[in-house]
C-alpha positions as CSV (number, residue, x, y, z in Angstrom):
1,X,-97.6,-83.5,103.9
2,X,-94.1,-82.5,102.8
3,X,-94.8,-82.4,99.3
4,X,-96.4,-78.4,99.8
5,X,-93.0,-77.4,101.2
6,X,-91.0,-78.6,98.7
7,X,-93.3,-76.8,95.9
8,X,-93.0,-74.0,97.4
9,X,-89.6,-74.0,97.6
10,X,-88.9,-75.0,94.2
11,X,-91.5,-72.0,93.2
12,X,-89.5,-69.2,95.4
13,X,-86.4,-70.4,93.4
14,X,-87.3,-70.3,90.1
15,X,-89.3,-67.3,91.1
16,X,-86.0,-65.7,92.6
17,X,-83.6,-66.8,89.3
18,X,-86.6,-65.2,87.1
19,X,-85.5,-61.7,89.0
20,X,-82.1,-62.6,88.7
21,X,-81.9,-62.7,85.1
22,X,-84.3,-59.6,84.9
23,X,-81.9,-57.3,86.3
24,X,-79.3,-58.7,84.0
25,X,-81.6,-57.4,81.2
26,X,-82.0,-54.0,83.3
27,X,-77.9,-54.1,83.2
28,X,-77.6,-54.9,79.9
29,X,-79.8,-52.1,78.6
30,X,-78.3,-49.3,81.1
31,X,-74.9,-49.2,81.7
32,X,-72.7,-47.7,80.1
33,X,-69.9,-49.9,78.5
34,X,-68.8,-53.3,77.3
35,X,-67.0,-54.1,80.6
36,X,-70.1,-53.1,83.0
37,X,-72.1,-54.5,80.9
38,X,-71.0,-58.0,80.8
39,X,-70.1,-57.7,84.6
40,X,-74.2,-57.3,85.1
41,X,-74.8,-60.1,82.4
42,X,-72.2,-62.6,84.0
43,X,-72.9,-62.4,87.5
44,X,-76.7,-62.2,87.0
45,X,-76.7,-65.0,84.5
46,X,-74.9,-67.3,86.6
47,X,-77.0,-66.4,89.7
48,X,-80.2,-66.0,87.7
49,X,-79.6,-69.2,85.6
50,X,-78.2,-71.2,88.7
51,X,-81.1,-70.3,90.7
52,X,-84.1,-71.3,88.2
53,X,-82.2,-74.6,87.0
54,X,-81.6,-75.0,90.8
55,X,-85.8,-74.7,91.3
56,X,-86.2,-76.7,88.7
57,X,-84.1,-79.6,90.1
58,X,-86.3,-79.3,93.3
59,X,-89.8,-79.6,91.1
60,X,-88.8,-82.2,88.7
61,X,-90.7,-85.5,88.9
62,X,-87.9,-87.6,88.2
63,X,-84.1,-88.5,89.3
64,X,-82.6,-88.1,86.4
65,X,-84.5,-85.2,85.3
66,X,-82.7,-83.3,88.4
67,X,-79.5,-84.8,87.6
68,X,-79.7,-83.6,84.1
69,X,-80.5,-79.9,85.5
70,X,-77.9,-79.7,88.1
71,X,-75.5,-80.8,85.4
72,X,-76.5,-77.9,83.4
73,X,-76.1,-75.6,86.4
74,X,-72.6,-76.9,86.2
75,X,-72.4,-75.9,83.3
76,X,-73.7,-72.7,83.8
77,X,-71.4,-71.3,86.8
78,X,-68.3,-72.9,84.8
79,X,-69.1,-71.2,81.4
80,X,-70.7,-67.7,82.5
81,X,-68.1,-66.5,84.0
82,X,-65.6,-68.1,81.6
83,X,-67.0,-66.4,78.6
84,X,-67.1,-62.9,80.5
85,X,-63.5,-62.9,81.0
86,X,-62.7,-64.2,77.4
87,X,-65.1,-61.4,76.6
88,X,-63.3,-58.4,78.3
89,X,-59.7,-59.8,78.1
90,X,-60.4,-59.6,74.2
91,X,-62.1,-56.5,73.9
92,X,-59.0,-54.9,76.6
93,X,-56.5,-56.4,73.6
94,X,-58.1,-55.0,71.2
95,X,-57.5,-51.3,72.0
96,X,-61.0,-51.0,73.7
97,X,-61.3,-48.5,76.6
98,X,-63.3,-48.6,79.8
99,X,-66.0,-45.9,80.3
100,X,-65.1,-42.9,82.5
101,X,-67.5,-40.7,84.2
102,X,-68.1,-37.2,83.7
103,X,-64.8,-35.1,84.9
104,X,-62.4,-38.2,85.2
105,X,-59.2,-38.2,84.0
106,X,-58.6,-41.7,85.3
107,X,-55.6,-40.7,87.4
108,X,-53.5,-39.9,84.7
């Protein structure tokens, strides 16, 4: 009886990470600079990634098979993030400058 609800909520997550991660790609492909561009890939991967592993977790057949993919969305909202800032903070070292649009002077 149950067993509908629960596929269908497995489904609308995996379905909702899927759309996640797709606007990552849209990010990744329009915006302008190294720093809004891994903004988009970080916060979409994490969602994206945390919401399919998430959906997956709900649809697996098995225990451990879930506790394997929540592991993995561990994983996932530590590292994301983690390697976005590692990311910027090195390309902000190394001399690189944000984007600025058209007529800014940045305050200077």
């Amino acid at each position: 009886m149950i067993g509908w609800l629960v596929d269908a909520a497995g489904g609308l997550l995996v379905v909702a990470g899927l759309v996640f991660l797709s606007f990552g790609t849209v990010g990744l492909l329009r915006l302008p600079d190294l720093y809004c561009r891994a903004h988009a890939a970080t916060k979409c991967d994490a969602l994206g990634a945390g919401l399919t592993l998430l959906g997956g977790a709900v649809l697996a057949d098995s225990g451990g098979d879930a506790l394997r993919m929540a592991a993995l969305l561990a994983l996932v909202l530590i590292a994301s993030p983690t390697a976005g800032h590692a990311l910027t903070r090195a390309a902000w070292h190394a001399g690189v400058e944000p984007w600025r649009g058209e007529g800014e002077d940045g305050g200077d």
